[in-house]
Backbone bond lengths (Angstrom), bond angles and torsions (degrees), N, CA, C in turn:
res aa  C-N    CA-C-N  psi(-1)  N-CA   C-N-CA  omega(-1)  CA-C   N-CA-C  phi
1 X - - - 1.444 - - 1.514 108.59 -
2 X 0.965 135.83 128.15 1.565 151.05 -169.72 1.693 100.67 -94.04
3 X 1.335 106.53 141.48 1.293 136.23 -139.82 2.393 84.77 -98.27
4 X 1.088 102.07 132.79 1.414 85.54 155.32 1.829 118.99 -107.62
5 X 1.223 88.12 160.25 1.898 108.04 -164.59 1.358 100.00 -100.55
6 X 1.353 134.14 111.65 1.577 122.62 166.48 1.235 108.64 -112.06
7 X 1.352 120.19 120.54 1.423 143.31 -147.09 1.836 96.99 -133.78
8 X 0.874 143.75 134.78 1.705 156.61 -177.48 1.040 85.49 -104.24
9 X 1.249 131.77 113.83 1.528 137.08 162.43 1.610 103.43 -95.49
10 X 1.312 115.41 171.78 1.323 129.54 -172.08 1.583 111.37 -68.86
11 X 1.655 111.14 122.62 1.146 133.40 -169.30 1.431 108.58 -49.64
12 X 1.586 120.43 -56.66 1.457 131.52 178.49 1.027 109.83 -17.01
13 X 1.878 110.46 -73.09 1.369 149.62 -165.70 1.370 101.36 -44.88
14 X 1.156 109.74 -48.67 2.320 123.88 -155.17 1.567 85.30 -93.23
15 X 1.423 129.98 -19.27 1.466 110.14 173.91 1.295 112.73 -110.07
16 X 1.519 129.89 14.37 1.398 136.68 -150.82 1.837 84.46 -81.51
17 X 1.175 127.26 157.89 1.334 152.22 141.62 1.011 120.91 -45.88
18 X 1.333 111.70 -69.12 1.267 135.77 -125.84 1.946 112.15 -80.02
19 X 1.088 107.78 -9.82 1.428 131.77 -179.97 1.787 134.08 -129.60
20 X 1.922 72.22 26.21 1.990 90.75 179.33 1.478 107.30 -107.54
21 X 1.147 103.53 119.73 1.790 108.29 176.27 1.789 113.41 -128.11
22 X 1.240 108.42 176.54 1.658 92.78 -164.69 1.885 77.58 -109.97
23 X 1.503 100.82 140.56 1.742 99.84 179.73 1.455 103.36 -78.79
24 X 1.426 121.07 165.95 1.684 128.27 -160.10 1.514 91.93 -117.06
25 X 1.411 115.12 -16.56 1.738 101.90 -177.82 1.589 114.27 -146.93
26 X 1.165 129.36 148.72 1.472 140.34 -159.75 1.266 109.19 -57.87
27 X 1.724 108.16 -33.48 1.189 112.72 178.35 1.583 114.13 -53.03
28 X 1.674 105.92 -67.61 0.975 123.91 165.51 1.297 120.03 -17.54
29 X 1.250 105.71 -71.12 1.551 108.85 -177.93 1.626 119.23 -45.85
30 X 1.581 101.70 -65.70 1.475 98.03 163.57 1.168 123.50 -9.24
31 X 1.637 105.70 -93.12 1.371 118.31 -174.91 1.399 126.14 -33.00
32 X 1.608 96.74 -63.37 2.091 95.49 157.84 1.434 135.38 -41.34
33 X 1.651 95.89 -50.23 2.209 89.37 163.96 1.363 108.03 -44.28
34 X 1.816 107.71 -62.29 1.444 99.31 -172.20 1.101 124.44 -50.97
35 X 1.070 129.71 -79.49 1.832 140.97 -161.03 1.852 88.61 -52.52
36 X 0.962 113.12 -33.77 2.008 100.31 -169.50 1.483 105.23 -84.61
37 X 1.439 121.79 -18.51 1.545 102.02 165.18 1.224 129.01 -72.27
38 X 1.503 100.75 -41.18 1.596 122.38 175.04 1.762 111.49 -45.31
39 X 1.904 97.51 -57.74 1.524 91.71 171.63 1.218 136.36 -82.61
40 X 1.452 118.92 -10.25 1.593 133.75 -177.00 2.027 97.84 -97.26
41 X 1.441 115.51 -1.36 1.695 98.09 -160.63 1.625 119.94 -41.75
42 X 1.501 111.32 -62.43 1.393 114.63 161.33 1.811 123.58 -35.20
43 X 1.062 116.91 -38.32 1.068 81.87 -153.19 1.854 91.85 -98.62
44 X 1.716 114.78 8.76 0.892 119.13 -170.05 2.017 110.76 -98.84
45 X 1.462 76.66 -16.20 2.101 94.33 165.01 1.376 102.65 -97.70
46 X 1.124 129.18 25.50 1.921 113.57 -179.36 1.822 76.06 -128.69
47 X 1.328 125.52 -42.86 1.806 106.12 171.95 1.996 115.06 -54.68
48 X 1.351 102.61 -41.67 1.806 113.08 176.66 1.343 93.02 -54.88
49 X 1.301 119.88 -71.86 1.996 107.22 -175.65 0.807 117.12 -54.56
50 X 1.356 130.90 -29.81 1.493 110.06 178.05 1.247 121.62 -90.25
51 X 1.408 124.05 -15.69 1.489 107.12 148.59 1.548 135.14 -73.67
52 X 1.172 111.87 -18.33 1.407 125.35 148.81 1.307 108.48 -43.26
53 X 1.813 132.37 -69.30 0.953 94.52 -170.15 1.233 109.29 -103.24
54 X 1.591 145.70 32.06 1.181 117.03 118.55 1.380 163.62 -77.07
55 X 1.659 86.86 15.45 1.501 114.06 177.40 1.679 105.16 -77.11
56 X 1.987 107.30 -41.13 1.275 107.94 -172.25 1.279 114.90 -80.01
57 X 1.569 116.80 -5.31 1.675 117.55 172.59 1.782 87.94 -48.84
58 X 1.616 113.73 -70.30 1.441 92.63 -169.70 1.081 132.30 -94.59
59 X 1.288 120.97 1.53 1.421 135.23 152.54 1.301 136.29 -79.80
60 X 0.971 132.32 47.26 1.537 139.12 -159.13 1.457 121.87 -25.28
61 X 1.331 96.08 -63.90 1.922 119.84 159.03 0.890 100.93 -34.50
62 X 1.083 138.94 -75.43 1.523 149.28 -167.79 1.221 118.16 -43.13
63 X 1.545 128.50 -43.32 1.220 142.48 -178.09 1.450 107.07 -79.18
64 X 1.513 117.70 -34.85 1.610 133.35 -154.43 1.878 91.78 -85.18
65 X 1.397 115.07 -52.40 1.691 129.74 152.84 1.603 113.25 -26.57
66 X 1.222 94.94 -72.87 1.689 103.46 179.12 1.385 120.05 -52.77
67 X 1.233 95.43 -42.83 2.041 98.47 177.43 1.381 92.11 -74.30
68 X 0.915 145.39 -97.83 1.665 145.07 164.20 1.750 106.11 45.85
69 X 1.950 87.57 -75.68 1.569 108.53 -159.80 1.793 109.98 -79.35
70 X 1.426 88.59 -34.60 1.592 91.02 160.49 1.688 139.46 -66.70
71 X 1.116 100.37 -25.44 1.681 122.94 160.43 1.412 105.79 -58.57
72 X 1.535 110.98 -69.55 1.204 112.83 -169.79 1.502 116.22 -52.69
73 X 1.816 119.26 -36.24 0.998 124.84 -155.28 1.945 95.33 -76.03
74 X 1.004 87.97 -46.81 1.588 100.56 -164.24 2.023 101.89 -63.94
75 X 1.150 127.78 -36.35 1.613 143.91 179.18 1.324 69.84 -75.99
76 X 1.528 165.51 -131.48 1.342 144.33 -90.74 1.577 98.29 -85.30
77 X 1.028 130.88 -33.24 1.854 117.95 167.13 0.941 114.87 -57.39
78 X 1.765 131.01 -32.67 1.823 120.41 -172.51 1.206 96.93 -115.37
79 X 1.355 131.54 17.32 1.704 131.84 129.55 1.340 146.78 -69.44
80 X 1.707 86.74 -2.07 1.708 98.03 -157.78 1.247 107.78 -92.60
81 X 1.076 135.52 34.82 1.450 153.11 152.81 1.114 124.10 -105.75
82 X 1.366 112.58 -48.91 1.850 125.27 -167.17 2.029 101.01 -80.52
83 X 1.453 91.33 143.92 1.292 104.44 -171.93 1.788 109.94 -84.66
84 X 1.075 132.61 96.69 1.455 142.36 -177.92 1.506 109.46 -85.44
85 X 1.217 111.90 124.81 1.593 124.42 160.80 1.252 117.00 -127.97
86 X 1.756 118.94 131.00 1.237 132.78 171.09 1.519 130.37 -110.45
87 X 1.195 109.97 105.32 1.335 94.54 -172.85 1.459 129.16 72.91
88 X 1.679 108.17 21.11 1.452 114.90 -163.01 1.622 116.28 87.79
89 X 1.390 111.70 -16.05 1.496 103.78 174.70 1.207 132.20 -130.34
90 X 1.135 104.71 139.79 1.532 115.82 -149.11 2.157 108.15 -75.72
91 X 1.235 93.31 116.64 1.701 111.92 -179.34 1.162 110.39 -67.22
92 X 1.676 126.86 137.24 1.127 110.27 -152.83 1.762 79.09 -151.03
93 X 1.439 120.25 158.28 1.346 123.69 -169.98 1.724 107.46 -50.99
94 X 1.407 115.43 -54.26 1.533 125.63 161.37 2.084 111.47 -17.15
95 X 1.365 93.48 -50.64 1.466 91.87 -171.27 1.659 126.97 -91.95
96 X 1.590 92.55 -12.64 1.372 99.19 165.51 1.665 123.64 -78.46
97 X 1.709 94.63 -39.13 1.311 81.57 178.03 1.469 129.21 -91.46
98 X 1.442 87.91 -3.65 1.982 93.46 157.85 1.409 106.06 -62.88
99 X 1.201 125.06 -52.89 1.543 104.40 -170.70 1.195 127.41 -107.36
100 X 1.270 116.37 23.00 1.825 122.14 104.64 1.177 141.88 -41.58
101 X 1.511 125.71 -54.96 0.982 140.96 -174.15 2.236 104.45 -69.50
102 X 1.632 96.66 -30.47 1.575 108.63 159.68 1.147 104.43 -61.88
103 X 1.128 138.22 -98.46 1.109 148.81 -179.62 1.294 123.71 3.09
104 X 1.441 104.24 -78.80 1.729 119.97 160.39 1.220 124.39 -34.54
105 X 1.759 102.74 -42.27 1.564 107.97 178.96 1.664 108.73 -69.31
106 X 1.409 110.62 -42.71 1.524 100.85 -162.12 1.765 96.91 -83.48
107 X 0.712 97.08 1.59 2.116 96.83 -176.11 1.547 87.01 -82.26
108 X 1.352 128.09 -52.88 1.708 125.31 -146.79 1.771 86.08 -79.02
109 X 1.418 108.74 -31.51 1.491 100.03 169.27 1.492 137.18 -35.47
110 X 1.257 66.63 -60.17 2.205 102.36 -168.11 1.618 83.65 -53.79
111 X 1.499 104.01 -54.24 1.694 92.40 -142.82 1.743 96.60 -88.08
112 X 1.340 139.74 6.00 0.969 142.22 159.10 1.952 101.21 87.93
113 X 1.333 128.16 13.44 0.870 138.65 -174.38 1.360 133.20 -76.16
114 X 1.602 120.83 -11.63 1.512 131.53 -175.41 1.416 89.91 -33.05
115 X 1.388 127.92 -73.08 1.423 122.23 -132.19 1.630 115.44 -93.12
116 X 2.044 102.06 -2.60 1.392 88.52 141.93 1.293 145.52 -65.43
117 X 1.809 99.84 -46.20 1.236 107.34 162.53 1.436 136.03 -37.14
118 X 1.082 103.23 -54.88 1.542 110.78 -176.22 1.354 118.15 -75.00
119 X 1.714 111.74 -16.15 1.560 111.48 149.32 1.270 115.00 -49.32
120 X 1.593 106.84 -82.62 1.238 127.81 176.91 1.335 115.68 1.27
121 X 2.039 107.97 -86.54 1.282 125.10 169.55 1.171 126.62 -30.76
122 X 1.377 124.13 -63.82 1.353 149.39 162.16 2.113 97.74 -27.93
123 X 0.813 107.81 -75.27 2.003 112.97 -166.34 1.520 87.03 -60.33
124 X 1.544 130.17 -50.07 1.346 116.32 -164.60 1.411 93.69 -65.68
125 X 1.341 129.97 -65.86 1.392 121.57 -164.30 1.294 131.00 -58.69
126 X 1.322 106.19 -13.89 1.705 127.89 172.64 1.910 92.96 -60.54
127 X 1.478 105.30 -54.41 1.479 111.62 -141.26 1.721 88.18 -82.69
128 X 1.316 121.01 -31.87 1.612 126.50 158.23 1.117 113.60 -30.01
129 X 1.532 130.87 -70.71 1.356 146.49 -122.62 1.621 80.23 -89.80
130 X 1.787 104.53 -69.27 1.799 116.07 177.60 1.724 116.55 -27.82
131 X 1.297 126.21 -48.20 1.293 134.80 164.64 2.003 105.88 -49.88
132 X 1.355 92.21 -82.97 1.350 100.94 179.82 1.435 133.62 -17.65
133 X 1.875 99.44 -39.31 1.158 121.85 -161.77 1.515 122.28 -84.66
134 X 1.825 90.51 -31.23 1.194 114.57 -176.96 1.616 118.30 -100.55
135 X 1.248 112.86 -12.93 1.166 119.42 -163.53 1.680 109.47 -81.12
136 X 1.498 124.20 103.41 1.530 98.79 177.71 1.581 104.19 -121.51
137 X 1.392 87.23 102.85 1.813 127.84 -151.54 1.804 89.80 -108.06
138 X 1.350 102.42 -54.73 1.582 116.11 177.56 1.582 122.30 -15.80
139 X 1.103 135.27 27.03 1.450 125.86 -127.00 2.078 96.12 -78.71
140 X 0.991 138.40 -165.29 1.492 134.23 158.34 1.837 101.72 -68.77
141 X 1.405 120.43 -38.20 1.421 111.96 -159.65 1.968 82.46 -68.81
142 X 0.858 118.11 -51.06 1.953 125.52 -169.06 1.442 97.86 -55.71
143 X 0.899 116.17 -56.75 1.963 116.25 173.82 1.362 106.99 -49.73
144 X 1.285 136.89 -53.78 1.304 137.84 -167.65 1.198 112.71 -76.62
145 X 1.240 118.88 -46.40 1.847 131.34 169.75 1.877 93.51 -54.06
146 X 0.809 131.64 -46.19 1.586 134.34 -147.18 1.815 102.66 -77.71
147 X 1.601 91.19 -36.12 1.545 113.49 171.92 0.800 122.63 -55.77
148 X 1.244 119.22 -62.76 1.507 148.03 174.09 1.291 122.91 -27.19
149 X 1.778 79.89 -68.20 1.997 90.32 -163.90 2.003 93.52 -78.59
150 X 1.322 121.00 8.35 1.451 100.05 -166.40 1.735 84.97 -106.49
151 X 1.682 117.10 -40.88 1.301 93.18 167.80 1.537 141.15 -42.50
152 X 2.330 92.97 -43.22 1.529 85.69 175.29 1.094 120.57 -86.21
153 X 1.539 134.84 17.01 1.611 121.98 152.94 1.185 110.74 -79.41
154 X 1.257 132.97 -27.53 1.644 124.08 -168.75 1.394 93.84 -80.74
155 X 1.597 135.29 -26.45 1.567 123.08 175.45 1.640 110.73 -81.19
156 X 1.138 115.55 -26.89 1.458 118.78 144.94 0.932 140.52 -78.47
157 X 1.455 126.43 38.51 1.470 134.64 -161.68 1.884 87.52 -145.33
158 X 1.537 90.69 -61.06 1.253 89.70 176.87 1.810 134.90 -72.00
159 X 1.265 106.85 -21.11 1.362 113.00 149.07 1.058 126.19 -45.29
160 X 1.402 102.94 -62.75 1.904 106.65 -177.16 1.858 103.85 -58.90
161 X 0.834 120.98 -34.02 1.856 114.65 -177.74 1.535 105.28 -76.61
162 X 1.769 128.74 8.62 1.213 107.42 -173.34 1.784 88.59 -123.44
């Protein structure tokens, strides 16, 4: 399974005009969501945080939730090497991010926040998809680079397991 790369590419570029067209066929479209999340991901998770945290300017909970799940998320990625035992039993990525995924849940509780969130998410991912949709960023050099680096993680993926 090939590793994904989130790279912030240049802002100009991700707000440029000049290479937005509306696609004429489903296919089309497809392909553009795809290949433009893959190549826009970063800079399309730095718009999600920031409505996050301008959701938590007035949502406090919301923000206090978010840091929460982001802690957790980020402590089970720079764990995912080290060997953890609890209580005799051995912690395994499955259990971290379950209790994260606890965590997060009972925080959005506390703070009564689900349905900011799911605003939130919802307008960012609307305004995602609209980029995505429109963006024909995809070029052959972006397809081939995209190829590339996913082939050479899966030959570096599979190296490291031999």
């Amino acid at each position: 399974m090939s590793g994904i790369k989130i790279i912030i590419r240049s802002w100009s570029d991700f707000l440029s005009t000049s290479d937005v067209s509306v696609p004429k066929r489903a296919d089309v479209l497809s392909d553009r969501i795809r290949l433009n999340l893959n190549h826009w991901l970063g800079n399309y998770l730095c718009i999600v945080a920031a409505f996050v945290v301008l959701a938590g300017y007035f949502y406090p909970g919301l923000f206090v939730a978010s840091v929460l799940a982001a802690l957790g998320g980020a402590a089970t990625i720079f764990t995912k090497d080290m060997r953890l035992e609890v209580g005799g039993v051995a912690v395994n990525e499955l259990h971290k991010y379950g209790l994260t995924a606890l965590v997060s849940i009972f925080s959005l509780y506390w703070s009564e926040s689900f349905q900011p969130l799911f605003v939130t998410v919802a307008i960012a991912g609307i305004l995602v998809l609209v980029h995505a949709a429109g963006k024909d960023k995809a070029s052959l050099k972006t397809r081939v680079k995209t190829g590339l680096d996913s082939i050479k993680s899966d030959v570096k993926n599979e190296l490291k397991s031999h």
